[in-house]
C-alpha positions in Angstrom: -20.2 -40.5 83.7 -21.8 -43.0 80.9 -19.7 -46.1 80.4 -17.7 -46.3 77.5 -15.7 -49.1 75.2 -14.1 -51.7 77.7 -15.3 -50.4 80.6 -13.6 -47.4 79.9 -15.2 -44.3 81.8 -16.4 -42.0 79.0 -18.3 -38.2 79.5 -20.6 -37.3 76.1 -19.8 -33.5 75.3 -22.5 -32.0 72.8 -21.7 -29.3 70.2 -24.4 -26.7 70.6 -24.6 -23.9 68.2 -26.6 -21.6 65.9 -26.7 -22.8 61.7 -23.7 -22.1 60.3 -21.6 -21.3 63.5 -19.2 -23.3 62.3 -19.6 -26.8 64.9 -19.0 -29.3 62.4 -15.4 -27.1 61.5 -14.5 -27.5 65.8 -15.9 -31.0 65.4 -13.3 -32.0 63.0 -10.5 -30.4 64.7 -11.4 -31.8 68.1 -11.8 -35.5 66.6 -9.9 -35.4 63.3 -13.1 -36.6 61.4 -14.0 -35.4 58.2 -18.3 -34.0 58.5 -18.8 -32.4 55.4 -18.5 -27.8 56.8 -19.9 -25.4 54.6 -20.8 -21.6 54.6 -24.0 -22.0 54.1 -27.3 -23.3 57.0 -28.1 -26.3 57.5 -25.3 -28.4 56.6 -25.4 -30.7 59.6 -28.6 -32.4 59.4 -28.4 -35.2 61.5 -26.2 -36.4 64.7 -22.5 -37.4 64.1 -20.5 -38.7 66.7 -16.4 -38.5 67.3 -13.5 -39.6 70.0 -11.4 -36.4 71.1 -8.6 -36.9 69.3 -5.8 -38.7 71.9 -3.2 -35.9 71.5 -6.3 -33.4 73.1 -7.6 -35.5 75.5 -4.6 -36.0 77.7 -5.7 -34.3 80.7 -8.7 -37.0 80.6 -7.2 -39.1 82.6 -7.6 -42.3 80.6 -11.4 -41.6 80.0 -13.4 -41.6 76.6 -14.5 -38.1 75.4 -17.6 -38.6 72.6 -18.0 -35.2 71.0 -21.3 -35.3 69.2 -22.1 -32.4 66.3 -25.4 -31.9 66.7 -27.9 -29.6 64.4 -27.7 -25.8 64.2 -30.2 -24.3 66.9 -31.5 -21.3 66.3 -33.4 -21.9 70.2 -34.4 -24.1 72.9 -37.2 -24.6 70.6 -37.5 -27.5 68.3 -38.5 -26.0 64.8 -38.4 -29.6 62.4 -37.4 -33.1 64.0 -33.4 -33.3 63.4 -34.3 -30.2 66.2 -36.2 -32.4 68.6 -33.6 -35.0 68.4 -31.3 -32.5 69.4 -32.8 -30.9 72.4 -34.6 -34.3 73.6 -30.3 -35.4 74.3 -29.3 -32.1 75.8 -32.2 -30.7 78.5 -32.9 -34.8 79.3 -29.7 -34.6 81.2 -28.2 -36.9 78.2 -25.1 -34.9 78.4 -22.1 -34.3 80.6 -20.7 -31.1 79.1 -22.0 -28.7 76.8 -19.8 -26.8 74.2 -21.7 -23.5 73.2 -20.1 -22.9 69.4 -20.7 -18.9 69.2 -20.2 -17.3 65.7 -18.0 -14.2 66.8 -19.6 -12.4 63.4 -22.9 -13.2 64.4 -22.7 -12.9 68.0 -26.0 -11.3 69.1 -27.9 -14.5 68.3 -25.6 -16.9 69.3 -25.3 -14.9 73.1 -29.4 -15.5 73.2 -29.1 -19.4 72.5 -26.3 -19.4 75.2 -28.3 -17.8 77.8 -30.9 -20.8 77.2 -28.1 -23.1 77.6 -27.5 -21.5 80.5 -30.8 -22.4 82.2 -30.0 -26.2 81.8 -27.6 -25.8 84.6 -25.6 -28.7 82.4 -21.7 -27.6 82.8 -20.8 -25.7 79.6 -18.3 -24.0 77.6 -18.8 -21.2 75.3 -16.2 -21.7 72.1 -16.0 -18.1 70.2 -15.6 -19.2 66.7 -14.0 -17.7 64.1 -11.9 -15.1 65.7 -9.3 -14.9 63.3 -11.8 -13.0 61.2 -11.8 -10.3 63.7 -7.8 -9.7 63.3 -8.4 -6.6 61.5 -11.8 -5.4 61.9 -11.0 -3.2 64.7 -13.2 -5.0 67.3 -12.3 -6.4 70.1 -13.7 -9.0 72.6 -13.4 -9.4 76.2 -13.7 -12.8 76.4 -12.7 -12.8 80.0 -15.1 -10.6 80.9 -18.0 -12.5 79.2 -16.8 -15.7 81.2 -17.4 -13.6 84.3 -20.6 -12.5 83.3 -22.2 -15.8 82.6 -20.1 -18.3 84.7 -19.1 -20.0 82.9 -15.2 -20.5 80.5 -15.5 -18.1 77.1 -12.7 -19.4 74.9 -11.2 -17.8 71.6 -11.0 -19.8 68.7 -10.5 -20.5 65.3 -12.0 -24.0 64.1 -10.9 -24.2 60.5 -7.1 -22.7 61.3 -7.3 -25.4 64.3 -5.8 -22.0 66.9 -7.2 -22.5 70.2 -8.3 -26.0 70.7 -5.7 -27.5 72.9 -6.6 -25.0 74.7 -10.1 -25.7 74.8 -9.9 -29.3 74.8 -7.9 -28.6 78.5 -10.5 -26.7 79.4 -13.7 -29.3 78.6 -11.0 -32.4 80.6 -10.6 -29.7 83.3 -14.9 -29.0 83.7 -15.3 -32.7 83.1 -13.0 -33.0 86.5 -14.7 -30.2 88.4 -18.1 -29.8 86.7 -19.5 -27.7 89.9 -19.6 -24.3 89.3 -21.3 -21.0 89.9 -23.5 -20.3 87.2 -25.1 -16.4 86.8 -27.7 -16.8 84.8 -30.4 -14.6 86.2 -30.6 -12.3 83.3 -34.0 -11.3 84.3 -35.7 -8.0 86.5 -38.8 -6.8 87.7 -42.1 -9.1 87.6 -40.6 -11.6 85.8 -37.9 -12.4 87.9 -40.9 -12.6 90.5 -42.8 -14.8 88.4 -40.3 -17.2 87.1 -39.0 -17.6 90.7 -42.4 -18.2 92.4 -43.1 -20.7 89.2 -40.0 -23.0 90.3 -40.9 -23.4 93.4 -43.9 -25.0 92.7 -42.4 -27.3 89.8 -39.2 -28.2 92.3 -39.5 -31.9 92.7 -41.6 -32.1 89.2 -38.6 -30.9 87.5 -36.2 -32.7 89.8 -37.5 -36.3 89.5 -38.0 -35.7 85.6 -34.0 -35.1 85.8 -34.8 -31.5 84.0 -33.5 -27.9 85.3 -36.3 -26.0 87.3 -34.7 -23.1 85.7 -35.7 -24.1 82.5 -39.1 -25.9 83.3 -40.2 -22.4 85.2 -38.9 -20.6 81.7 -41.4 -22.8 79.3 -44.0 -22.7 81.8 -43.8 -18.9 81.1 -43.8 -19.0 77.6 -46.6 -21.2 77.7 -45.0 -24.5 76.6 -47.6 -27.1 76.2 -45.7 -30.6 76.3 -44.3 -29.2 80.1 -47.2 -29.6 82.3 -48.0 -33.3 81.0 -44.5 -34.8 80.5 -43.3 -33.9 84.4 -47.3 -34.2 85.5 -48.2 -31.0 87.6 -51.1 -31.3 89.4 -54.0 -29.8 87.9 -54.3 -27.1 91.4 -50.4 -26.1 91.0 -51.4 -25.4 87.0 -53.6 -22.7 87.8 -52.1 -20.8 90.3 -48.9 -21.4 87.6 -51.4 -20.1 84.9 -52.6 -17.1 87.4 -48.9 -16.3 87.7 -47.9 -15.7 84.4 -52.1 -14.0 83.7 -50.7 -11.2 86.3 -47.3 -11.1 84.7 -48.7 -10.4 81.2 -51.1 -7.9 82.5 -48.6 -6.0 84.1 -46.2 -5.9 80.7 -48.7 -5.7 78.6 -47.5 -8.5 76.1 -47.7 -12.1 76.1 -45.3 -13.9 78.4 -43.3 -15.1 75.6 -42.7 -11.8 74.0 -41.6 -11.1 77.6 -39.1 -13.4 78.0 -37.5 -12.9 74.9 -37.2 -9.2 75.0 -35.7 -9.4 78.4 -33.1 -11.6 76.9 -31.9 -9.7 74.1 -31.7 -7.2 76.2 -29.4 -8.9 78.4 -27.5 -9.5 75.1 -27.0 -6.0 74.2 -25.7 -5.4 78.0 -23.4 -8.0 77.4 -22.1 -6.7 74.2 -21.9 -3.3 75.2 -19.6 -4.5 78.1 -18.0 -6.7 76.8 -17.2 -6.0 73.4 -15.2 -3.0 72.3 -15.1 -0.4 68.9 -17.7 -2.6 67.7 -17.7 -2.0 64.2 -18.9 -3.9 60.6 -16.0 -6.1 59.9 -13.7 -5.9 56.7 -15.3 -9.1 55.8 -18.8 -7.6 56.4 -18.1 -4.8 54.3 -16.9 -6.2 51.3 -20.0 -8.4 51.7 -22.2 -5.9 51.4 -20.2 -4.4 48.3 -20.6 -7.5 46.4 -23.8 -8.5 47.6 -25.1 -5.4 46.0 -24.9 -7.3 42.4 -25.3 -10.7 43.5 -28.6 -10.2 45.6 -30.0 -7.6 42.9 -33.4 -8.4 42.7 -32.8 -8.1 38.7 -28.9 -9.4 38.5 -28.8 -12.0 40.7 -30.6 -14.6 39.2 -28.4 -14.0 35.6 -25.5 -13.8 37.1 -26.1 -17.0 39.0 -26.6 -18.7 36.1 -23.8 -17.0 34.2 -21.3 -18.5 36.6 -23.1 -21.8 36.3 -22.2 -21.8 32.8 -18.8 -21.2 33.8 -18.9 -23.4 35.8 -19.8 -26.1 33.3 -17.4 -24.6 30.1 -14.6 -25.1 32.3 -15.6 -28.5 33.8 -16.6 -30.1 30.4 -14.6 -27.9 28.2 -11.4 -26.8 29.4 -10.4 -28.6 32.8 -12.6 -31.6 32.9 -13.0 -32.7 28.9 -9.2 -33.0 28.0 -8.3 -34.9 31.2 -11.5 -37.6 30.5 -10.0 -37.6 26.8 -6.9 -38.7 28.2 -8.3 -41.4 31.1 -10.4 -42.7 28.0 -7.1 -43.3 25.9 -5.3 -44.9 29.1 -8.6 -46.9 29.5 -8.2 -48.2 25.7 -4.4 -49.0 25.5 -4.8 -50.8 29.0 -8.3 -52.9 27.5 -6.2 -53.4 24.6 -3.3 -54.8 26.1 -5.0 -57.0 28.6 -7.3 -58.6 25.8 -4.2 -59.4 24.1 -2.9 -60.8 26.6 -5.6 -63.2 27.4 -5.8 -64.1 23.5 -2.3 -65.2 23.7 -3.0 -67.3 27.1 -6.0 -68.8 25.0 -8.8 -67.9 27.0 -12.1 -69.0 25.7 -14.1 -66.5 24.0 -16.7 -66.2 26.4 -14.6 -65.0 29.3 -12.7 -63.2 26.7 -16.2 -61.1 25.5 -17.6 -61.1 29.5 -14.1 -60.1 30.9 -13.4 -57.1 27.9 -16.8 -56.3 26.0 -18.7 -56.6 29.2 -17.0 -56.1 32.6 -14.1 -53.9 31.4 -16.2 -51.9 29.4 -19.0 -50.9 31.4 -16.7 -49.9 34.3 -14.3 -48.2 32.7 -17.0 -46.3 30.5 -18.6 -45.2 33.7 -14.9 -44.2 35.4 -13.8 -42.5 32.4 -15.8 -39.4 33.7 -14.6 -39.1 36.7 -12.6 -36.3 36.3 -15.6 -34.6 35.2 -17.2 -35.3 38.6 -14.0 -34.4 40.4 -13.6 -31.1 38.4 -17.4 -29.9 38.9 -17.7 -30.4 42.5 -14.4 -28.6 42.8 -15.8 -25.6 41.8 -18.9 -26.2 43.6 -17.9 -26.7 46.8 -15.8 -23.5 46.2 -19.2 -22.0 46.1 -20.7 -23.6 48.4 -17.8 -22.9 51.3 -17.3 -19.2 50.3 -20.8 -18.1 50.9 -22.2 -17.5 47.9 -24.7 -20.2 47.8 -26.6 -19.0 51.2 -27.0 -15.5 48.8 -28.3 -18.0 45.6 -31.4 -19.1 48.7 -31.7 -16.0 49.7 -31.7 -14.5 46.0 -34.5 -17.6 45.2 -36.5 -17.2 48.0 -39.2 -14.6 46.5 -39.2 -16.7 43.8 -40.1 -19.9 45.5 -42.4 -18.2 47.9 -44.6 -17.6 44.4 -45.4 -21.3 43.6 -45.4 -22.6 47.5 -42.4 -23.1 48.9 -40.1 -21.4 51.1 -36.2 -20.1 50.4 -35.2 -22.8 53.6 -35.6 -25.3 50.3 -33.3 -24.0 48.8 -30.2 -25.7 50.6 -31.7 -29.6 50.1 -32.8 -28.8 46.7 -29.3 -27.6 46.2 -27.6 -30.6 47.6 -29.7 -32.7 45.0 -27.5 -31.4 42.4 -24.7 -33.5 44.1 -26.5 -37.0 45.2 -30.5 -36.8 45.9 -30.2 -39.4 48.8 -28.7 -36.8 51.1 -30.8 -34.0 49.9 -33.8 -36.3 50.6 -32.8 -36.4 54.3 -31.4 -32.7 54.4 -35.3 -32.1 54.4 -35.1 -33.3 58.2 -34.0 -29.5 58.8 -37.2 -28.0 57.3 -39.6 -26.1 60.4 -42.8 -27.6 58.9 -44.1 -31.1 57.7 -45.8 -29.5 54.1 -42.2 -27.8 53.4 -40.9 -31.2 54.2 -42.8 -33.6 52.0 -43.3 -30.5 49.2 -39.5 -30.3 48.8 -39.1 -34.2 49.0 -41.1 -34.2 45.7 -39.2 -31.6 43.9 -35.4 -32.9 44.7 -35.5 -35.5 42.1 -35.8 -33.2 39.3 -32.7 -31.5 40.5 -29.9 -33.1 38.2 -27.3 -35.6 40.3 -24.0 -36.4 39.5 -25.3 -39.4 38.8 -26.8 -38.3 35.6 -23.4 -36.4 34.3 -21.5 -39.6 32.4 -24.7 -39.6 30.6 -24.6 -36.0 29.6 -21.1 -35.8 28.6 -21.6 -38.7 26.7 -24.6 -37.9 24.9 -23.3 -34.5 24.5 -20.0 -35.4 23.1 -21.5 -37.6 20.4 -23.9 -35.0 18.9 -23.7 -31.7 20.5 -19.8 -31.2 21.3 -19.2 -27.6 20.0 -22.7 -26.5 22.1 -21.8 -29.0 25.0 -21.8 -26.4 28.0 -25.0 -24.4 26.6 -27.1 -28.4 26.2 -25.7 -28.7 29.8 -27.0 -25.3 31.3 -30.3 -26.0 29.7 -30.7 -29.9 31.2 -29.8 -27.7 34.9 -32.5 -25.3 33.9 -35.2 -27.4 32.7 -35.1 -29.5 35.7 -35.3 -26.2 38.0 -38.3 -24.8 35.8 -40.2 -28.6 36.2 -40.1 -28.3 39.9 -41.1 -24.6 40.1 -44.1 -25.2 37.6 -44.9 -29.1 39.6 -44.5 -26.9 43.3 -46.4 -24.1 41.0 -49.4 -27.1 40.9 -49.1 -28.9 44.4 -49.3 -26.0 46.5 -52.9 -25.3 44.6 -54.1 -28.8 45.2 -52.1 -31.2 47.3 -50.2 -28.6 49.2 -52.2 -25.8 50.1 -50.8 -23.3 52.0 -48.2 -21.0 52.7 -45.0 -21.7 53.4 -43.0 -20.6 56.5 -41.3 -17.5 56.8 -37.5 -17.9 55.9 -35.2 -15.3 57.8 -31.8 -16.1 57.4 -28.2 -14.9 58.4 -26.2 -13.6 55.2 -22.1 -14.8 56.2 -19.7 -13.2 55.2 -17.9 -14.3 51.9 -14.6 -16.6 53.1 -11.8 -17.5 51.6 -12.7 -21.6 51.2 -10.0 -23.8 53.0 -8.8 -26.0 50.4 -8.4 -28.8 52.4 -12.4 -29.0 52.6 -12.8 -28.3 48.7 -10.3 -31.3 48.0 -12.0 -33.6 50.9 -15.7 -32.2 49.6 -14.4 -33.4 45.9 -12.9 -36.6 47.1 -16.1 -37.6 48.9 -18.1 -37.5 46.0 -15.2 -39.2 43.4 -15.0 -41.5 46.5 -18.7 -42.6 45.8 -18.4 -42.3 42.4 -15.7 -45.2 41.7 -17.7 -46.9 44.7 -20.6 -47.2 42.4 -18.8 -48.0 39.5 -16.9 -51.3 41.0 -20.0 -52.6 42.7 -24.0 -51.6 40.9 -22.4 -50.9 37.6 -19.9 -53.8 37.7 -22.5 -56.2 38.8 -24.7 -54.6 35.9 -22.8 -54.4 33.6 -22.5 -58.9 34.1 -26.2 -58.7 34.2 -26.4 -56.7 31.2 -23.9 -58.8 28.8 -25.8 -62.2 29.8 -29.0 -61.1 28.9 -27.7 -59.6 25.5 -25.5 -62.9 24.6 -28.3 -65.4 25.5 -32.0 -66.1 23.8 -35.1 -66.8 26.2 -34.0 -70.8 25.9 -30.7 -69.8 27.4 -29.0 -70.7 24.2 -26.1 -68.3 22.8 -27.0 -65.9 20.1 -25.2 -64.5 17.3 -27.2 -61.2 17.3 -27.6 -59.6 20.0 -31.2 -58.5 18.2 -32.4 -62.3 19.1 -31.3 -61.8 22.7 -33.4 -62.0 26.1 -32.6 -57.7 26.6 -34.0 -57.6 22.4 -36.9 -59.3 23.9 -37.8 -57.1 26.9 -36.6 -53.6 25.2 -39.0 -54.1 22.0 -41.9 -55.3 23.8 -41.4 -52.0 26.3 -40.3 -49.3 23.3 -44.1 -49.5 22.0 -43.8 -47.2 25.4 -41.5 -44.9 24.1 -41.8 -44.7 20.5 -43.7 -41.7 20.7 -40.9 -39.6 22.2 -39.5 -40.6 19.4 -37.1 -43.2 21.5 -38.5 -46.3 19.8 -35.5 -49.0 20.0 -34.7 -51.2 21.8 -31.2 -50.3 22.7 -32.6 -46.9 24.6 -35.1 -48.5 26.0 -33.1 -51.3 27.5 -30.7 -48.2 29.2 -33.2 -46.1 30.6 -34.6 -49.4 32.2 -31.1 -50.0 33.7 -31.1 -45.9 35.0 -33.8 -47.0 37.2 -30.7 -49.0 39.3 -28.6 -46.2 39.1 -27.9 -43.5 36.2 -24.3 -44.4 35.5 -25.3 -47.8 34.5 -26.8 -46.5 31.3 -23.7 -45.5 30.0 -21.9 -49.5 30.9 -25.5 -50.5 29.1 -25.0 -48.6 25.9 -21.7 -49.2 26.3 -22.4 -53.1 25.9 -24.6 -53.2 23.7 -23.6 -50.8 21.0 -19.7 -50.1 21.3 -18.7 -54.1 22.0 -16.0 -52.3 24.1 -14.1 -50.2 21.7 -14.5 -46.8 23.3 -13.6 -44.2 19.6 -16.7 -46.6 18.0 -19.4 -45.0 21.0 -20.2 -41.9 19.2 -20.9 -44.0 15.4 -22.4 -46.5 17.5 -25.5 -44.2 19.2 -25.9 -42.2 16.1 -27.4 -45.8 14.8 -30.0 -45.4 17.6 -30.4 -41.7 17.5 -30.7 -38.2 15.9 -29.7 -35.1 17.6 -33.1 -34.7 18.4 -34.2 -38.0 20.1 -30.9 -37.5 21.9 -31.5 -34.5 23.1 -35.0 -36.4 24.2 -33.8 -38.9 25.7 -31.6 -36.6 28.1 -34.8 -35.0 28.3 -36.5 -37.7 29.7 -33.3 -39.1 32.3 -33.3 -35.9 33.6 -36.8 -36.1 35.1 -37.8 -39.8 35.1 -36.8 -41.9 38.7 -33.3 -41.2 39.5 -32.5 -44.2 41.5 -33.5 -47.3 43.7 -31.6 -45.0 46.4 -33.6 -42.4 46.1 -36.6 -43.9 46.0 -35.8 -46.1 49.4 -35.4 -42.3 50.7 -37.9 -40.9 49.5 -40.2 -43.8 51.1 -38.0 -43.2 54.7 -38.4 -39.3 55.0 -42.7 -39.3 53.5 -43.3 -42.2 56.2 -45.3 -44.1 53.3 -44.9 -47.1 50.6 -47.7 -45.8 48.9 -47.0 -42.4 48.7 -43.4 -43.1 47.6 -45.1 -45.1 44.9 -47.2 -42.1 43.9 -43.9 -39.7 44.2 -42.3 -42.4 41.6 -45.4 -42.9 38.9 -45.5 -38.5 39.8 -41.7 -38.6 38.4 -42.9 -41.1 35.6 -45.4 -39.0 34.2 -43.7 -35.8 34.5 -41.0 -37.3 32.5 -42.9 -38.6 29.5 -45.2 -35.6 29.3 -42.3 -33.1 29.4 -40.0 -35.2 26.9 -42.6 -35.7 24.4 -43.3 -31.8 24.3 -39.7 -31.4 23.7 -39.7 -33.8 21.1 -42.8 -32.4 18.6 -41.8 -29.4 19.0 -38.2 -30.1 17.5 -40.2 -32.4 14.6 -41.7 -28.7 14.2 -38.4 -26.9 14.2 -36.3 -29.2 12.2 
């Protein structure tokens, strides 16, 4: 046992599982954390740690249990570097116990990652997730008789209805107590049970002093693993006779050793399953699946029909749901400014704190909070999406699609998270197989439109497009998606040539979304939302009033035209006048965006309204026509999103310099695209 807090004995238990098995669902119910769990790959994308919660670990006998949720494993091979993370912890010996999360609807492929597990000779515990789902499907498993099979405790449970984990909470203290056990793993016959046998004899102490299983070593010798024989140093005489070995076992199969190994243990897996599993039949869920998938993965339907229920998506959130309730946080937001500014008049506060505390402070942070309900509407529906499956069939719908400028389907999911926050899409790239997939889709996320970049939408939109706001929206999505296909369209024919890697993916079944996780999803991201507002935009906002209320001598001004921002905004709109965006006022916000994309709203907020939210909409038609407006969402759609992003961005390329390029890329992309857009509505209008 690893020490833990205090002195405190502790014992690291690792959740081990295929994508979307459902770990980060048991993780949550064995440590009452809240890790984001979705039906859809890939949503764990880096390590999280937990305590068993004390009301499971009372057969612990006072000791620390650390559960850690690691990333979905498709094998005991690492296919991107959150992978080799991963499996470095586990076949190191880094573990105490491991907890094999097997989807029960997917169980063929989650049996073959367990009988790799197996090998490690690392006590374990196979959880069979989801079982509820199999209530009426008319299959049933012998969980019993799987434990017997393998050796090792097969549990039933259900993570996201919490059934079964005191159960299996008993179960890890009790292994944790008694980890020696028998352990039949020997799936394998004929010459390469001869061959793997003969192998670990030879690599006994090798494997032994590197603190690795000999079961496993002799397996990746066979497949030909080429980091083996230098990390445990096998003498150059015991490689060839290792190399002869597996020369004779290939000749007398007929295949490559690899191929070999494999097929013997899927067909160990279909043993199992035969035995061990009963009226093995599709699932109700399964069925319906395929009933509905057979309009929603049309290769001609389900592209429309995604983007019909986008637009639904966004009528109700800006329409029906989310407009009236910002309508209505506006209002409270007015009578409250109102009221307080009174107040201070009456206490005969000076007019400077009066202007900083009302026109600046209170009106820039409550500009920006006023859309909040937007944000928690939007990503209401969208993690309903998200956790009911259909989002997994959007990749799979997109990945022809992407395959034809350069990029694989396995994109999809970060570029998908960028809609919500382009930080953690940025690092959701660690769960790409390749490097080129990896830095290709880091280059294409910031065109997908943030949250971030919705209070400037709405309010853009409500000013000068509000009877066509959901159709302006749809087409700001759109754009950005048609950018990055037609920028990946480009790369992959010059600075990423190539094909991408084959994407094969497991379709879930559709669920019924817990709705604990769509109100925790929501509150996560309203969460960071208001967190934004009271810190970057507050602190902006302060920036923002000084530099409009003072001159370049630090004198006060009467116009804000003679201020220090009047002074930096004109001498950079000569930038922008030919999108048409020529004032200083615009100019001045989309330099603030670069901070964060919610401070332009505080900034226009400022400078035009003076804190009188009903004068916003006269205010910005000063500085703008329907068109320029529509320009200037144009252009904050697909110019830098953030300093965030771009810190990232630099982590995940490796690079200062090629983050730089990424952001002048960005740049560029946004000016070309937003004057196009622009003369061709001076030709239209």
């Amino acid at each position: 046992m690893s020490a833990g807090k205090k002195g405190t004995a502790s014992a690291r238990i690792a959740l081990v599982g295929g994508k979307n098995s459902g770990k980060s669902a048991l993780f949550n119910a064995l440590t009452g954390l809240k890790a984001h769990v979705g039906n859809y790959p890939g949503v764990t994308t880096q390590i999280e740690t937990g305590t068993l919660k004390p009301e499971l670990a009372r057969h612990a006998d006072d000791r620390e249990l650390t559960i850690i949720d690691m990333p979905g494993l498709l094998s005991l091979n690492a296919y991107g570097p959150e992978e080799e993370e991963a499996l470095e912890s586990i076949i190191s010996g880094g573990v105490d116990l491991i907890l094999n999360v097997v989807d029960v609807g997917n169980i063929e492929p989650g049996l073959y990652l367990s009988l790799q597990l197996l090998e490690l000779n690392t006590p374990m515990i196979i959880a069979l997730n989801m079982m509820d789902e199999l209530a009426n499907s008319g299959t049933v498993i012998d969980a019993q008789a799987l434990s017997d099979r393998l050796g090792v405790p097969v549990l039933p449970v259900s993570a996201t209805k919490e059934q079964g984990i005191s159960e299996l909470a008993k179960s890890i203290c009790d292994l944790l107590a008694s980890p020696q056990q028998h352990r039949n793993y020997d799936f394998c016959s004929g010459g390469l049970h001869k061959a793997i046998h003969s192998i670990s004899h030879i690599v006994e102490d090798e494997s032994r002093d590197a603190g690795m299983s000999v079961r496993y070593v002799a397996g990746k010798l066979v497949a030909h693993d080429p980091d083996i024989p230098a990390r445990l140093g096998i003498p150059a005489g015991d490689m060839h006779v290792i190399e002869h070995i597996v020369e004779n076992l290939e000749a007398e199969y007929g295949q490559d050793s690899e191929t070999v190994l494999a097929s013997m243990r899927y067909n160990y897996v279909d043993e199992l399953c035969r035995d061990c599993i009963k009226q093995r039949s599709w699932s109700r869920e399964q069925e319906r699946s395929d009933r509905i998938d057979r309009y929603l993965t049309n290769k001609f339907w389900g592209i429309p029909i995604f983007l019909g229920i986008m637009g639904l998506v966004f009528w109700l959130t800006f329409s029906v749901i989310g407009g009236p309730l910002q309508e209505l946080l506006e209002w409270l937001f007015d009578v409250t400014g109102a009221w307080l500014g009174q107040r201070m008049i009456d206490a005969g506060i000076s007019y400077w704190v009066y202007d900083l505390v009302i026109n600046g402070a209170w009106a820039g942070v409550c500009s920006v909070l006023s859309f909040l309900p937007l944000i928690m509407v939007l990503f209401f529906f969208l993690s309903l999406l998200e956790d009911s499956g259909y989002m997994t069939r959007v990749s799979f719908v997109m990945d022809k699609l992407l395959r034809k400028v350069g990029i694989s389907g396995r994109s999809f999911a970060p570029l998908l998270v960028g809609f919500g926050c382009n930080v953690p899409a940025i690092m959701a790239t660690r769960s790409l197989p390749s490097e080129r997939d990896r830095k290709f889709t880091v280059l294409l996320i910031p065109f997908m439109s943030c949250s971030a970049k919705l209070p400037v939408y709405a309010m853009i939109t409500a000013a000068f497009f509000k009877s066509h706001g959901a159709l302006v929206m749809v087409s700001l999505y759109v754009m950005g998606v048609l950018v990055a296909l037609l920028l990946a369209l480009i790369l992959s024919r010059t600075v990423f040539k190539g094909d991408a890697m084959m994407y094969v993916m497991e379709l879930p079944a559709y669920r019924m979304p817990a709705l604990s996780d769509v109100l925790r999803h929501m509150w996560d991201n309203a969460r960071e939302f208001v967190r934004k507002a009271f810190t970057i935009i507050f602190l902006g906002t302060i920036v923002i009033w000084f530099l409009q209320n003072f001159d370049l001598s630090f004198a006060p001004v009467v116009d804000s035209a003679d201020s220090i921002l009047a002074f930096i905004g004109t001498k950079l709109s000569v930038i922008f006048a030919p999108l048409g965006l020529g004032n200083w006022q615009a100019t001045t916000a989309l330099l603030a965006g670069l901070v964060a994309k919610e401070a332009i709203v505080s900034t226009l907020m400022v400078l035009l309204a003076g804190g009188a939210e009903a004068g916003l909409t006269a205010a910005l038609a000063t500085i703008f026509t329907p068109l320029t407006a529509y320009t200037f969402l144009v252009f904050i759609l697909l110019y830098v999103p953030c300093i965030a992003t771009f810190a990232a961005t630099r982590k995940e390329l490796g690079s200062t310099m090629q983050a730089l390029g990424a952001l002048a890329m960005q740049l560029c992309v946004a000016y070309i695209v937003a004057f196009i857009v622009y003369h061709i509505g001076l030709l239209l209008v």
